[in-house]
C-alpha positions in Angstrom: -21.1 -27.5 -58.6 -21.7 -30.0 -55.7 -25.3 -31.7 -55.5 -26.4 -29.9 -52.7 -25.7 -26.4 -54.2 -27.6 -27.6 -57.3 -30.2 -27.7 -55.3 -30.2 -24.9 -53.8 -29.7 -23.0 -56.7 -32.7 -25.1 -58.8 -35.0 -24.0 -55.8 -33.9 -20.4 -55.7 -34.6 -20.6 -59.8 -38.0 -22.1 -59.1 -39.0 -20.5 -56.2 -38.1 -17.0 -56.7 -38.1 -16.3 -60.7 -35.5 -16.9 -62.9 -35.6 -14.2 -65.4 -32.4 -12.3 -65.5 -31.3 -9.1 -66.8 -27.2 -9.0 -66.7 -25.2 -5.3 -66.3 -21.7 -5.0 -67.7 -19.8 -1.8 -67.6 -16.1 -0.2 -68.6 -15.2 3.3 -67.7 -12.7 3.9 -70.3 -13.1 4.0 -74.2 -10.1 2.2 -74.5 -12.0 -1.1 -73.0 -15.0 -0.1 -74.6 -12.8 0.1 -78.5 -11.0 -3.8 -77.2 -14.2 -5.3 -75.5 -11.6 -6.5 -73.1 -13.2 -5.6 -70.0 -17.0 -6.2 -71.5 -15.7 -9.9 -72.5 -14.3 -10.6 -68.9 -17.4 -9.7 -67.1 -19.9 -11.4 -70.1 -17.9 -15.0 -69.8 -18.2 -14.8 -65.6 -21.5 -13.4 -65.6 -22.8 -16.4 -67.9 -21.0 -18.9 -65.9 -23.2 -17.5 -63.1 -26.3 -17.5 -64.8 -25.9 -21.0 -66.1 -25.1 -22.7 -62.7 -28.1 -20.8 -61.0 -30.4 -21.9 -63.9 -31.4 -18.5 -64.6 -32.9 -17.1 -67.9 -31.4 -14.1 -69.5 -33.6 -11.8 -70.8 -31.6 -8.7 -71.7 -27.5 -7.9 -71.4 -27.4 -4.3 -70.6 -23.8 -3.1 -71.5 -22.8 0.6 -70.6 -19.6 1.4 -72.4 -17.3 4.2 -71.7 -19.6 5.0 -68.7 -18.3 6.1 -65.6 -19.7 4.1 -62.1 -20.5 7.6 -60.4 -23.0 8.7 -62.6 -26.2 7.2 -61.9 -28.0 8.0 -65.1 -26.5 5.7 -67.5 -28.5 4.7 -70.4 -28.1 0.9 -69.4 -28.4 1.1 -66.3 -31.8 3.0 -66.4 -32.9 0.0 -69.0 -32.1 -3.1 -66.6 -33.6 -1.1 -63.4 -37.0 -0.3 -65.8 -36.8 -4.1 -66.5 -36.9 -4.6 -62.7 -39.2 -2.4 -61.6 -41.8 -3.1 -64.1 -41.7 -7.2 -63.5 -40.2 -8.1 -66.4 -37.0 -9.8 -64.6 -36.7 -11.2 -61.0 -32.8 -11.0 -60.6 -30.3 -8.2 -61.4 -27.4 -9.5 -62.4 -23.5 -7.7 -62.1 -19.8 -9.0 -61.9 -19.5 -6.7 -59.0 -20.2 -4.0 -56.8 -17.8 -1.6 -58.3 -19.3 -2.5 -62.2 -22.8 -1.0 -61.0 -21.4 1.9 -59.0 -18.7 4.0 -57.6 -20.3 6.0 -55.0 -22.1 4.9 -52.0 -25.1 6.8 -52.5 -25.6 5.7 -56.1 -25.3 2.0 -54.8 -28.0 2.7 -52.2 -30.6 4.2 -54.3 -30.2 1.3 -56.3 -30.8 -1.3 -54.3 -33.5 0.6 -52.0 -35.4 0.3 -55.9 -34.8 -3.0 -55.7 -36.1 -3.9 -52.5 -39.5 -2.5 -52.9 -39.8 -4.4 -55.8 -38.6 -7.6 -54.7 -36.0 -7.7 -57.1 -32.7 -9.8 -56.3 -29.4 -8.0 -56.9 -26.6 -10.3 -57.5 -23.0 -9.7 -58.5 -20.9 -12.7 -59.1 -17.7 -11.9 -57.6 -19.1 -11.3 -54.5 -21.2 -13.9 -54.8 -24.2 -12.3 -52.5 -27.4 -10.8 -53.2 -27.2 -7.4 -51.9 -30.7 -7.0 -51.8 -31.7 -9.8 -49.1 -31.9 -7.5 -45.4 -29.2 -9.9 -44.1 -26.3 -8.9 -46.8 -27.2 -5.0 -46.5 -24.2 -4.2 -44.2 -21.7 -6.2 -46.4 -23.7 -4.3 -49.4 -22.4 -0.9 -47.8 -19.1 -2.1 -46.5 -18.5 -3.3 -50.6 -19.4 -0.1 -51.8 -17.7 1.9 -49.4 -14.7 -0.1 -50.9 -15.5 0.7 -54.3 -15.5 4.5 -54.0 -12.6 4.4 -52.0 -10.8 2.5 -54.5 -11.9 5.4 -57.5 -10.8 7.8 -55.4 -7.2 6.2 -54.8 -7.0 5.5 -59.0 -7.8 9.4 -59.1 -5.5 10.9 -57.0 -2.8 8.7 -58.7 -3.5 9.5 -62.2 -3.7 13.1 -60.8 0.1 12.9 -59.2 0.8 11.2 -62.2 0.1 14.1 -64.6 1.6 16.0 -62.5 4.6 14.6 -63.0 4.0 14.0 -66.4 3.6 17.2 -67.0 7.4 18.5 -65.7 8.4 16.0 -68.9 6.3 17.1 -71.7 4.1 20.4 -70.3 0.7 18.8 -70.7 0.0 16.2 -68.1 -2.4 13.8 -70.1 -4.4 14.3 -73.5 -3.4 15.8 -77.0 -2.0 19.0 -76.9 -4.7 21.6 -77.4 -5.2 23.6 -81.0 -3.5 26.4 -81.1 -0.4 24.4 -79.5 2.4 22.5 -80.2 5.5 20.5 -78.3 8.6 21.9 -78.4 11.3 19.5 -77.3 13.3 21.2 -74.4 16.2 19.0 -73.1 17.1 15.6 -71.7 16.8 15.4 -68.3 19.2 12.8 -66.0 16.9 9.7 -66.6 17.7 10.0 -70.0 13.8 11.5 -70.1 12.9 13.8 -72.9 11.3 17.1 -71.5 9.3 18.8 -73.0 7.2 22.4 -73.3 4.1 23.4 -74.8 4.7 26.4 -77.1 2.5 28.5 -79.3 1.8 27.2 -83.2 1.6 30.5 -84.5 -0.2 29.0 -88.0 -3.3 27.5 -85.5 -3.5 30.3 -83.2 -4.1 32.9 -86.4 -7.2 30.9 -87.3 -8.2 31.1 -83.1 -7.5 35.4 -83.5 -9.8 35.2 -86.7 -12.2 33.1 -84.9 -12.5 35.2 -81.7 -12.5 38.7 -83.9 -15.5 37.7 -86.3 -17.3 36.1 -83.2 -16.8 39.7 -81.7 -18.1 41.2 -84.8 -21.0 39.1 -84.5 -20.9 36.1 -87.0 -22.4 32.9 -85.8 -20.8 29.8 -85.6 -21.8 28.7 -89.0 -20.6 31.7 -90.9 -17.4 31.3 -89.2 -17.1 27.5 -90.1 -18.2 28.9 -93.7 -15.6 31.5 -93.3 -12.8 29.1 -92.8 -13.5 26.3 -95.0 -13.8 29.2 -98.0 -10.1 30.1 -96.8 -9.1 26.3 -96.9 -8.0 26.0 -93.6 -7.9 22.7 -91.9 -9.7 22.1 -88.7 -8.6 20.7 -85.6 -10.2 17.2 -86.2 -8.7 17.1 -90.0 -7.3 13.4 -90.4 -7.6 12.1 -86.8 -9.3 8.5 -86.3 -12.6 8.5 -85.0 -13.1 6.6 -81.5 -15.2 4.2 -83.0 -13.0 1.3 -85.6 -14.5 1.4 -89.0 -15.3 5.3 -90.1 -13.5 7.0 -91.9 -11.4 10.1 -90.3 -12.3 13.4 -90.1 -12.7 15.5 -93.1 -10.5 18.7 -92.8 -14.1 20.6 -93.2 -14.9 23.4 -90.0 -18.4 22.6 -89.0 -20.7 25.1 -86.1 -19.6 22.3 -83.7 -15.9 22.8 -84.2 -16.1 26.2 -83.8 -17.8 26.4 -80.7 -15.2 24.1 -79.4 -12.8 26.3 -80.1 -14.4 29.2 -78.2 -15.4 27.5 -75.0 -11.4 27.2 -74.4 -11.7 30.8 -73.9 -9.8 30.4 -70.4 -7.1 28.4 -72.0 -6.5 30.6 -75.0 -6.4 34.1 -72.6 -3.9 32.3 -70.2 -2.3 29.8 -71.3 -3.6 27.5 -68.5 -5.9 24.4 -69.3 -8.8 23.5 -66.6 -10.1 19.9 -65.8 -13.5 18.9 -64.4 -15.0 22.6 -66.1 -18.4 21.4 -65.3 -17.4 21.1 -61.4 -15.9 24.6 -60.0 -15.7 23.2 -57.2 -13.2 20.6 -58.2 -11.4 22.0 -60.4 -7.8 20.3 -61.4 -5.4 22.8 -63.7 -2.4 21.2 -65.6 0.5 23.5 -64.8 2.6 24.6 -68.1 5.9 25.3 -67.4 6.5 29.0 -67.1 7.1 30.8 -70.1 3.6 29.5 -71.7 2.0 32.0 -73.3 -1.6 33.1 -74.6 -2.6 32.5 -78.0 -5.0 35.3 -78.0 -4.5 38.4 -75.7 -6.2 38.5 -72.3 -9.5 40.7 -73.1 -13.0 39.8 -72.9 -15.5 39.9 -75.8 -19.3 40.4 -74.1 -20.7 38.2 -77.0 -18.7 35.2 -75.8 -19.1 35.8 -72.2 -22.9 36.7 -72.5 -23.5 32.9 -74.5 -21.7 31.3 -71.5 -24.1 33.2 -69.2 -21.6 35.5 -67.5 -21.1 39.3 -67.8 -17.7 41.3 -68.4 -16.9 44.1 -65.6 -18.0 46.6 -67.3 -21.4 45.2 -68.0 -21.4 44.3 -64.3 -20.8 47.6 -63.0 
C-alpha cells in the first residue's frame, strides 16, 4: 500500500470507527462440505481488513445459503451488530456474496444508511453506503441478479438435456425408483430411463393404504421397522463429514417425506420449486414412466396438505 493510501485508510479507521463485522457466504453444500469458497472470501476479506486497520469483531459465515433470501441466520446477526452500534463497517467480498436480488440489496443498505453504518465489499472496493456510490451500488446488484438468473436457466437447459440421457435431470433418483439402462446413443452416451422398483414401491402402497386407514406417521414408521424394511436414508452419508450414516430405521420424518411426493408417486412426474406454484419447473421422464401407486386421492392426505378432493369440494 502506497503512503498516501495509508493515510487515508488510518484516517477513515480513526475517524469513522474501525470495528468490523465480516460476511461470507456459499450457496451450495458442496462449498460449504470443502470450505473452498468460505476460504477464498476469509483470506481477501482479511487482506482488506488489515490494510484499512480495521478491528474484527465477528465473522458471520452463512453456508449453503442462497443470496435471494433475505433472512439468513448470518446475515440477520452482522445487520443486528450494525444497527445496534456494535460495529461501524460491514464488511463482504462482494455484492453478489450479500445478495442476489435487487431489492434484498436495497433494504440492506437503506438499514445501513440510517444507521451510519459503512458497507464495504472488497472486490468492488467501494462503500455502497456513501450517497455518491448508490448508483454503482444498484448497477452491481442489478449485475448480480442477472448473473443468477443466467446460472439458472443454464442448469435448467442443462437438466433438460440431462434428462433425455438418464430420465432424471439432476438429483438421486426418487424412492420408489430405479435406472434402467436403455441404450447407447451416437456419442457413445449411455441413456437412460427411470423405471418402477417394484420392492420400494410396495412399502409406498403400504404406506399410502394405512395412512388412508388412519395410522399416523409414527405407527406407520413403527409398522415398517417391525417388518424390517429399510428406509430410503438406510446407509447414505450424511451432508455433514464425521457422522455416521443413516440407520436403516423409518422414523415420523421419513414417512411424511414419502407422502408429500404424492404428485410424483400418482404420475410419475417429479415437480421443482413446490413451494412456488408459480414457478414451477417439472423434470420430463421419458414416456413410458409409470405410477408407483394408482392415480386416486385419499382425503386424509389431501386434508393435512390443506386441500380438498372433488368430492369434498362439491
Amino acid at each position: 500500500m502506497g503512503r498516501k493510501r495509508k493515510q487515508i485508510a488510518e484516517f477513515v479507521a480513526r475517524e469513522l470507527g474501525r470495528r468490523a463485522v465480516v460476511y461470507l457466504r456459499v450457496s451450495t453444500e458442496m462449498q460449504a462440505m470443502f470450505g473452498g469458497g468460505i476460504e477464498a472470501q476469509r483470506d481477501a476479506c482479511a487482506f482488506y481488513v488489515q490494510n484499512r486497520q480495521y478491528e474484527t469483531v465477528y465473522t458471520a459465515i452463512d453456508e449453503a445459503e442462497s443470496g435471494s433470501l433475505e433472512e439468513r441466520p448470518e446475515l440477520l446477526k452482522a445487520i443486528e451488530l450494525c444497527m445496534t452500534g456494535q460495529v461501524d463497517v460491514f464488511v463482504c467480498y462482494a455484492v453478489d456474496r450479500q445478495a442476489r436480488e435487487v431489492e434484498i440489496f436495497q433494504n440492506v443498505r437503506k438499514k445501513f444508511l440510517q444507521a451510519g453504518i459503512r458497507f464495504e465489499t472488497v472486490r468492488e472496493n467501494m462503500d455502497f453506503a456513501d450517497p455518491r456510490n448508490l448508483l454503482m451500488g444498484d448497477i452491481w446488484a442489478a449485475f448480480a441478479a442477472q448473473d443468477k438468473r443466467n446460472t439458472v436457466e443454464r442448469l435448467y437447459r442443462g437438466r433438460r438435456v440431462r434428462s433425455k440421457h438418464d430420465g432424471r435431470g439432476s438429483g438421486p433418483v426418487p424412492y420408489g425408483y430405479r435406472r434402467l439402462f436403455v441404450e447407447t446413443d451416437a456419442r457413445g452416451k449411455a441413456v437412460w430411463q427411470i423405471a418402477v422398483n417394484e420392492e420400494e414401491a410396495k412399502t409406498i402402497r403400504l404406506i399410502f393404504r394405512l395412512r388412508r386407514q388412519g395410522w399416523t406417521y409414527r405407527q406407520v414408521a413403527s409398522e415398517l421397522n417391525q417388518q424390517e424394511i429399510a428406509s430410503p436414508y438406510a446407509g447414505k452419508k450424511r451432508k455433514k463429514p464425521g457422522l455416521a450414516p443413516y440407520s436403516g430405521k423409518w422414523t415420523p420424518g421419513s414417512v411424511e417425506s414419502v407422502c408429500r411426493n404424492e404428485h410424483l408417486y400418482e404420475t410419475g412426474e417429479r415437480v421443482w420449486n413446490k413451494s412456488n406454484p408459480d414457478k414451477k419447473k417439472k423434470i420430463f421422464y421419458v414416456e413410458d414412466d409409470e405410477p408407483v401407486v394408482a392415480a386416486e386421492r385419499w382425503p386424509i392426505i389431501l386434508k393435512k396438505h390443506g386441500r380438498k378432493t372433488a368430492e369434498q369440494s362439491a
